[in-house]
DSSP file (Angstrom, degrees, kcal/mol; ACC not computed):
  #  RESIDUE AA STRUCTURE BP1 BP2  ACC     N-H-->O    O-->H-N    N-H-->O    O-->H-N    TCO  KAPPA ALPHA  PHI   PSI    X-CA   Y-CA   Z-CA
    1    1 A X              0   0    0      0, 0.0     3,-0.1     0, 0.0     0, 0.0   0.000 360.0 360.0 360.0 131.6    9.9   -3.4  -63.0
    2    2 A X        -     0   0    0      1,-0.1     2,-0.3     6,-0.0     0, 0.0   0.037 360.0-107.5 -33.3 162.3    7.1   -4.0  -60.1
    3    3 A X        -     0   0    0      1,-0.1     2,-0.3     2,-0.0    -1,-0.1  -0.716  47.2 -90.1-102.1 155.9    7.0   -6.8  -58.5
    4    4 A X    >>  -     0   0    0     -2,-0.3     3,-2.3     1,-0.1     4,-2.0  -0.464  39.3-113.4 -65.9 108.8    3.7   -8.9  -59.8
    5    5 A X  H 3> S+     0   0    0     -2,-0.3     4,-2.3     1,-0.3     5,-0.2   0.775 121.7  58.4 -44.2 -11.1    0.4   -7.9  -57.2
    6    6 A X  H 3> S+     0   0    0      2,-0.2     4,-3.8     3,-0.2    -1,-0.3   0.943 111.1  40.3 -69.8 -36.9    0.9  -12.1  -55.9
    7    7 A X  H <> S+     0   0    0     -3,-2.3     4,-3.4     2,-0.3    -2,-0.2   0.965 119.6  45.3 -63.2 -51.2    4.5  -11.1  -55.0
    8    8 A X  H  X S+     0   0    0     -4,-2.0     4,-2.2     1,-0.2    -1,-0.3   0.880 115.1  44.7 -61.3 -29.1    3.0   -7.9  -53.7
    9    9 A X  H  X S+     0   0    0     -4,-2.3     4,-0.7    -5,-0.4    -2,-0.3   0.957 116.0  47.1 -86.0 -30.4    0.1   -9.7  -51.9
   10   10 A X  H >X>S+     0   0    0     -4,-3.8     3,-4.1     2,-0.2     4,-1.9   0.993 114.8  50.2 -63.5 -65.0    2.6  -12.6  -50.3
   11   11 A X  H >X5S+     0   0    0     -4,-3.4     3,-2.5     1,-0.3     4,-2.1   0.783 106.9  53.7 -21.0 -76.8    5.1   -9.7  -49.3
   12   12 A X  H 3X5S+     0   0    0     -4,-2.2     4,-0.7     1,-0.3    -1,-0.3   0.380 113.3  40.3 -77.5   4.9    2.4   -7.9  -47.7
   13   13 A X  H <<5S+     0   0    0     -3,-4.1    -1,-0.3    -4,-0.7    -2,-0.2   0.368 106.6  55.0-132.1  28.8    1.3  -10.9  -45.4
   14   14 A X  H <X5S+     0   0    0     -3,-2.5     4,-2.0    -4,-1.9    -2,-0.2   0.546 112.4  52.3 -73.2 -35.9    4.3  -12.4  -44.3
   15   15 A X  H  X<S+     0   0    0     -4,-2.1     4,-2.2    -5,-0.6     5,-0.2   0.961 113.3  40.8 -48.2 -57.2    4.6   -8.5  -43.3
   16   16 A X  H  X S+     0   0    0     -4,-0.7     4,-1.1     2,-0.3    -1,-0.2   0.737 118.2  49.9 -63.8 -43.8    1.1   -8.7  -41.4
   17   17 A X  H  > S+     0   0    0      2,-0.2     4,-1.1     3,-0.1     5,-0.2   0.988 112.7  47.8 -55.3 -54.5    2.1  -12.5  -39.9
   18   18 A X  H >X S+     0   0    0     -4,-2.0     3,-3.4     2,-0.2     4,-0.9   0.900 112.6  45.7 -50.5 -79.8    5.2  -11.0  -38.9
   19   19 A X  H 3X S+     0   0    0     -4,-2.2     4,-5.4     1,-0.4     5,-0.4   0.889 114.0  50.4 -51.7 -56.6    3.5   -7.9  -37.2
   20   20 A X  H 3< S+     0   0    0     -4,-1.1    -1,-0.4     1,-0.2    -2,-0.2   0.556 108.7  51.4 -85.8   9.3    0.8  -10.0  -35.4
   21   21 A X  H <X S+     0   0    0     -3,-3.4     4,-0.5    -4,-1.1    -2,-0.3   0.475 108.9  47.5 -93.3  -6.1    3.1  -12.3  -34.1
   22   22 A X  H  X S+     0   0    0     -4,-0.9     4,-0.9    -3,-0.2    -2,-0.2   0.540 113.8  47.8 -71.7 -33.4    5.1   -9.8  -32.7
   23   23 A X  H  < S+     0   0    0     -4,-5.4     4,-0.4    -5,-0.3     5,-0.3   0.902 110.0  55.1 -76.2 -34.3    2.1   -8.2  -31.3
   24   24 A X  H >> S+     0   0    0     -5,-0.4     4,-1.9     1,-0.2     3,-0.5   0.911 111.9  47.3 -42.1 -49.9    1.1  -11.8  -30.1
   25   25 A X  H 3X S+     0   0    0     -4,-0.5     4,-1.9     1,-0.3    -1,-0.2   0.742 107.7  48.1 -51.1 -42.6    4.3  -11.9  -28.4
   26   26 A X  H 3< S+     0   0    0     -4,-0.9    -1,-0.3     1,-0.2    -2,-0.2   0.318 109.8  55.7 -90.9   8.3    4.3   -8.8  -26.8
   27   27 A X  H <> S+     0   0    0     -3,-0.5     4,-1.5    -4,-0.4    -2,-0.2   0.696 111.1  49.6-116.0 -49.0    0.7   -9.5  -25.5
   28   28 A X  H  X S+     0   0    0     -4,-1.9     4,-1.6    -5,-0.3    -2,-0.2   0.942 112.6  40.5 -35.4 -63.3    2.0  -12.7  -24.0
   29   29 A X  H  X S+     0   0    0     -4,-1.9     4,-4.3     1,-0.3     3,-0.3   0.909 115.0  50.3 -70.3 -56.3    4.7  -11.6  -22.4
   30   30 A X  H  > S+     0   0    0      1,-0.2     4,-1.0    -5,-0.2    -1,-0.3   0.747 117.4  45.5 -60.3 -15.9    3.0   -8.3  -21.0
   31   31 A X  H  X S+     0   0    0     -4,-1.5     4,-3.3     2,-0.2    -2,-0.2   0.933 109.2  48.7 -83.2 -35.1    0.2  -10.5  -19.8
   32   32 A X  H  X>S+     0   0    0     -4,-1.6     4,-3.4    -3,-0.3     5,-0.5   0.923 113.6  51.8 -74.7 -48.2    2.5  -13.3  -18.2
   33   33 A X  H >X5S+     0   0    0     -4,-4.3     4,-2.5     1,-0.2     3,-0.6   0.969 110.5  55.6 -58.1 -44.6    4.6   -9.9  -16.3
   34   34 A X  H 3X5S+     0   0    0     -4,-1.0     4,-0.9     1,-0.3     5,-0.3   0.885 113.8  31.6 -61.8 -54.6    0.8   -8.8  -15.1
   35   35 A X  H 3X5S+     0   0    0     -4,-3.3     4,-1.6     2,-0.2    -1,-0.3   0.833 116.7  56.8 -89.2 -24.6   -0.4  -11.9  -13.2
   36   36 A X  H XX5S+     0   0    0     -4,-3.4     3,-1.3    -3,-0.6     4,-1.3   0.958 112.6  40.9 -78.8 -71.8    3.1  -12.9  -12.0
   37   37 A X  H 3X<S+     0   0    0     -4,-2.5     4,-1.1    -5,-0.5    -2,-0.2   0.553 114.7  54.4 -77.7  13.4    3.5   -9.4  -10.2
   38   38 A X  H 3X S+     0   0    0     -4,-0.9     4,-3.1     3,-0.1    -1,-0.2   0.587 111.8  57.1 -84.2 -31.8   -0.7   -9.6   -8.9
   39   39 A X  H <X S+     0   0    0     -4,-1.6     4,-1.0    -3,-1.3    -2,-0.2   0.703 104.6  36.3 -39.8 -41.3    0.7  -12.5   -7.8
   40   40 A X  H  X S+     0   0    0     -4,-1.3     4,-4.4     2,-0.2    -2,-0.1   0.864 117.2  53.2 -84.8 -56.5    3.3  -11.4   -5.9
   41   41 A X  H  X S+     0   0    0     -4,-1.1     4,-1.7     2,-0.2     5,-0.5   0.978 112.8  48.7 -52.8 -52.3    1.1   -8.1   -4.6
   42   42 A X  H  X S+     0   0    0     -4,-3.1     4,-2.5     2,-0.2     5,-0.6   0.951 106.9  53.0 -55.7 -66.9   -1.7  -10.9   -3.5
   43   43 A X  H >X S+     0   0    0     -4,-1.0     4,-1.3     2,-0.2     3,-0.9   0.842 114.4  48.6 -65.0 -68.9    1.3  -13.2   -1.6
   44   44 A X  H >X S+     0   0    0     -4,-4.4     3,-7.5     1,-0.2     4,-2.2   0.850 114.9  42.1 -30.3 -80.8    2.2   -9.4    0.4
   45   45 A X  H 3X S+     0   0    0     -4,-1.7     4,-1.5     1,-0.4    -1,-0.2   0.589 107.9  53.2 -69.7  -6.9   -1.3   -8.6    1.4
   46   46 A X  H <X S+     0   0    0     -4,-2.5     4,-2.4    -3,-0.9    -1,-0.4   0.728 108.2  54.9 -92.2  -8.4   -2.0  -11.5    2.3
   47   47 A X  H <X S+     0   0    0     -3,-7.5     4,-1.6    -4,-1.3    -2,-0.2   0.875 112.7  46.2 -62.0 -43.8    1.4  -11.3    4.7
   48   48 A X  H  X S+     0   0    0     -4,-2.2     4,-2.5    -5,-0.3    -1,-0.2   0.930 103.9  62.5 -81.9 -33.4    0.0   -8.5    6.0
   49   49 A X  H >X S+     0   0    0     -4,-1.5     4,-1.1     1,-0.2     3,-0.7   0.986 109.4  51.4 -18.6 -83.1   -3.9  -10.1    6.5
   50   50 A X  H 3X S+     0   0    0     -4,-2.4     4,-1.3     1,-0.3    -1,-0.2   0.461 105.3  41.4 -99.2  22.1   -2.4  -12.1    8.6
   51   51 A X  H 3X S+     0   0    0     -4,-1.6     4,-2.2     2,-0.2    -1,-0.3   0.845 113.6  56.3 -69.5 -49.4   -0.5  -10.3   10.8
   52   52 A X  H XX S+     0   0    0     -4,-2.5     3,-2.6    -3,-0.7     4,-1.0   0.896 114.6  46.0 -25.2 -94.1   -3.5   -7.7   11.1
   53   53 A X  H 3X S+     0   0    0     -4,-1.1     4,-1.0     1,-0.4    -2,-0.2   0.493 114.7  41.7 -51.7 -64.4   -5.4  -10.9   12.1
   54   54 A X  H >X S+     0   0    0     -4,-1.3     4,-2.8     2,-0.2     3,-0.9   0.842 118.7  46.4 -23.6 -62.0   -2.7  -12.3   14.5
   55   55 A X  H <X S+     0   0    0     -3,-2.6     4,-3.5    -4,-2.2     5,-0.2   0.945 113.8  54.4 -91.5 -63.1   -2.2   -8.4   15.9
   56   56 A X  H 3X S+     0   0    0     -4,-1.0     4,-1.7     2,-0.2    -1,-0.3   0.687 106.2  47.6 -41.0 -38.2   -6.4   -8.4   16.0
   57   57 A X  H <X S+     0   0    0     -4,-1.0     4,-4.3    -3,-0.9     5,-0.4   0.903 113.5  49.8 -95.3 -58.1   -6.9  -11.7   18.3
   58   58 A X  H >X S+     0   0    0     -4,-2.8     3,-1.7     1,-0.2     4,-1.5   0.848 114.6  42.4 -43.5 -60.2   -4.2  -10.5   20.8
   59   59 A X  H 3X S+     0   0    0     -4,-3.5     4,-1.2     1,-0.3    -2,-0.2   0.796 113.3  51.9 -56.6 -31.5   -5.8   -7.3   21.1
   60   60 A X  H 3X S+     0   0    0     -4,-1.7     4,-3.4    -5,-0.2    -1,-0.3   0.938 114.5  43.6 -69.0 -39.3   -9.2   -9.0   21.2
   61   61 A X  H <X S+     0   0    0     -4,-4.3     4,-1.9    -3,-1.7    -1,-0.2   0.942 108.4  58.3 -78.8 -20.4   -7.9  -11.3   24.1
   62   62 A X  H >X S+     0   0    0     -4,-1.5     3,-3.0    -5,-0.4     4,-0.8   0.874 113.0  47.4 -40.6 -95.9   -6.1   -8.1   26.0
   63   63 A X  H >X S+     0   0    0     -4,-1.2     4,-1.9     1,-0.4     3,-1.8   0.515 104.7  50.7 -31.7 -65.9   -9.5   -6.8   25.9
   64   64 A X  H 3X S+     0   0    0     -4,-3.4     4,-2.4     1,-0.4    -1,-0.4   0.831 108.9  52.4 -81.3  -7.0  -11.5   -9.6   27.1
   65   65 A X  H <X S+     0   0    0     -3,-3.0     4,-1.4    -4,-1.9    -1,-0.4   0.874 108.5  54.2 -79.4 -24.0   -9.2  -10.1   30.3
   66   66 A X  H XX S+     0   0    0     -3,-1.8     3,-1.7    -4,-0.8     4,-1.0   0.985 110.5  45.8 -60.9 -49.6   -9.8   -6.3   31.1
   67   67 A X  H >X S+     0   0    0     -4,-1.9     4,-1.7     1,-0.3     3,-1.5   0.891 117.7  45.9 -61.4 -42.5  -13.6   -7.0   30.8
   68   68 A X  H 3< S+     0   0    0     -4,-2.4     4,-0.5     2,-0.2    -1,-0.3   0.659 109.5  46.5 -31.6 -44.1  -12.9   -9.9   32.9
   69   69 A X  H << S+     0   0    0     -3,-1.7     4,-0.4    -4,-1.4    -1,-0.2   0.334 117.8  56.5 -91.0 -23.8  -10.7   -8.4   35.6
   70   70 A X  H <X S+     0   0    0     -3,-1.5     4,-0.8    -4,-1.0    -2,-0.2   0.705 108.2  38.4 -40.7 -50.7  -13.7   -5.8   35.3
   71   71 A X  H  X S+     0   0    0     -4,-1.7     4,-2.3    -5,-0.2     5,-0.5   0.576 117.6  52.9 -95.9 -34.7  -16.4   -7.9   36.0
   72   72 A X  H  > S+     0   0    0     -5,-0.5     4,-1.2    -4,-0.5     5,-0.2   0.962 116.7  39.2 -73.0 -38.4  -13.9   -9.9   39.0
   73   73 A X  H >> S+     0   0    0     -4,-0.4     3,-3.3     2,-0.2     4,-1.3   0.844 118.0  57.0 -88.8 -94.1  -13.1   -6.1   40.9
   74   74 A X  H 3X S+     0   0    0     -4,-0.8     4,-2.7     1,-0.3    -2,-0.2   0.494 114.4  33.2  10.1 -76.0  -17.3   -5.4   39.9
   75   75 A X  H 3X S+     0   0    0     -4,-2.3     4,-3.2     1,-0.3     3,-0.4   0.916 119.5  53.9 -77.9 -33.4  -18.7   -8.6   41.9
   76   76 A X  H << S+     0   0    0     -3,-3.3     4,-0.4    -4,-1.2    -1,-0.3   0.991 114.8  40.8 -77.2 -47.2  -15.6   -8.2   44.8
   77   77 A X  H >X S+     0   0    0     -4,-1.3     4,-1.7     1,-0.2     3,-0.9   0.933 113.2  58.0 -56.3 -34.5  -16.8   -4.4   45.3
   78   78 A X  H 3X S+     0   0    0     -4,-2.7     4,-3.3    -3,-0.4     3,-0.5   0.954 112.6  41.2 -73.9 -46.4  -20.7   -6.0   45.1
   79   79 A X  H 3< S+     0   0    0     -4,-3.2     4,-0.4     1,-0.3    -1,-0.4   0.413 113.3  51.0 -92.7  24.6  -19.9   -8.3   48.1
   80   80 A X  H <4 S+     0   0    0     -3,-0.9    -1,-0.3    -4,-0.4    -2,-0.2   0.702 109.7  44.2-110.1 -25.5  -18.3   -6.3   49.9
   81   81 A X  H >X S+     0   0    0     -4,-1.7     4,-2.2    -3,-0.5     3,-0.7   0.729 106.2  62.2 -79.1 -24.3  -20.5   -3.7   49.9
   82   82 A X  H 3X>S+     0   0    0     -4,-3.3     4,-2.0     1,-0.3     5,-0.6   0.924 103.6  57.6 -82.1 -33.1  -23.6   -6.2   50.5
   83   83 A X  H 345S+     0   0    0     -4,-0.4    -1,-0.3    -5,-0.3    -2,-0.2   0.609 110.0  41.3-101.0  32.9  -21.7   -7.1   53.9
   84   84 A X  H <45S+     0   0    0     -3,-0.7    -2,-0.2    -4,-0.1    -1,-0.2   0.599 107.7  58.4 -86.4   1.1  -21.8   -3.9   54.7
   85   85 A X  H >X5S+     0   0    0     -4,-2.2     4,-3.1     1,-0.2     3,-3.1   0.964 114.9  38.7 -34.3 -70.3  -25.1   -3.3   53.6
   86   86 A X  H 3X5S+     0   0    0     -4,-2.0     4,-2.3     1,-0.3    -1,-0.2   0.880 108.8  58.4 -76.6 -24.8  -26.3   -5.9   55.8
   87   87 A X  H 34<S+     0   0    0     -5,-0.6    -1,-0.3     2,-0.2    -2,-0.2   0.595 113.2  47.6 -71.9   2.5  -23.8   -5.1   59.0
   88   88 A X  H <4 S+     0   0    0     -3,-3.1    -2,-0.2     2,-0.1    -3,-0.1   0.431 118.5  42.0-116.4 -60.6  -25.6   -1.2   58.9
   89   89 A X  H  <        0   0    0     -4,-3.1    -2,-0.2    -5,-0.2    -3,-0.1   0.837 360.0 360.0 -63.1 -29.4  -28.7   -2.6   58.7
   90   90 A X     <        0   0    0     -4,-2.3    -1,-0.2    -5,-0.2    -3,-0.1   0.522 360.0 360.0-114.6 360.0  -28.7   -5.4   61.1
């Protein structure tokens, strides 16, 4: 004999609990792996920021001692040339 439609409606949502707490689950879990490995990717790139960053301020200070060492040979050529300027002229 069928089972009574209460029997049938109980059945069919312990089925539906079941289902959607298995989906619940699987929603957890798949969320929990997603932010622990964005996690992980942020903790690299930010390794690598700052190394870039590090890499970026030597090069920046290389640089400014060339312009420096630029400017220092510049003003030694300037006075050297203004006394002879003035030892042609005078």
């Amino acid at each position: 004999m069928l089972d009574s439609p209460k029997k049938m409606a109980i059945k069919a949502l312990d089925k539906t609990k079941s289902t959607l707490k298995s989906a619940n689950g699987y929603a957890l879990h798949t969320t929990e792996e997603v932010v622990t490995e964005g996690i992980v990717v942020a903790e690299q790139w930010q390794t690598v920021a700052n190394i870039a960053l590090k890499d970026s301020l030597k090069l920046a200070a290389t640089q400014q001692e060339i312009v420096f060492d630029t400017l220092t040979g510049i003003k030694k050529h300037v006075l050297l040339s203004k006394k002879r300027f003035t030892k042609l002229i005078a």
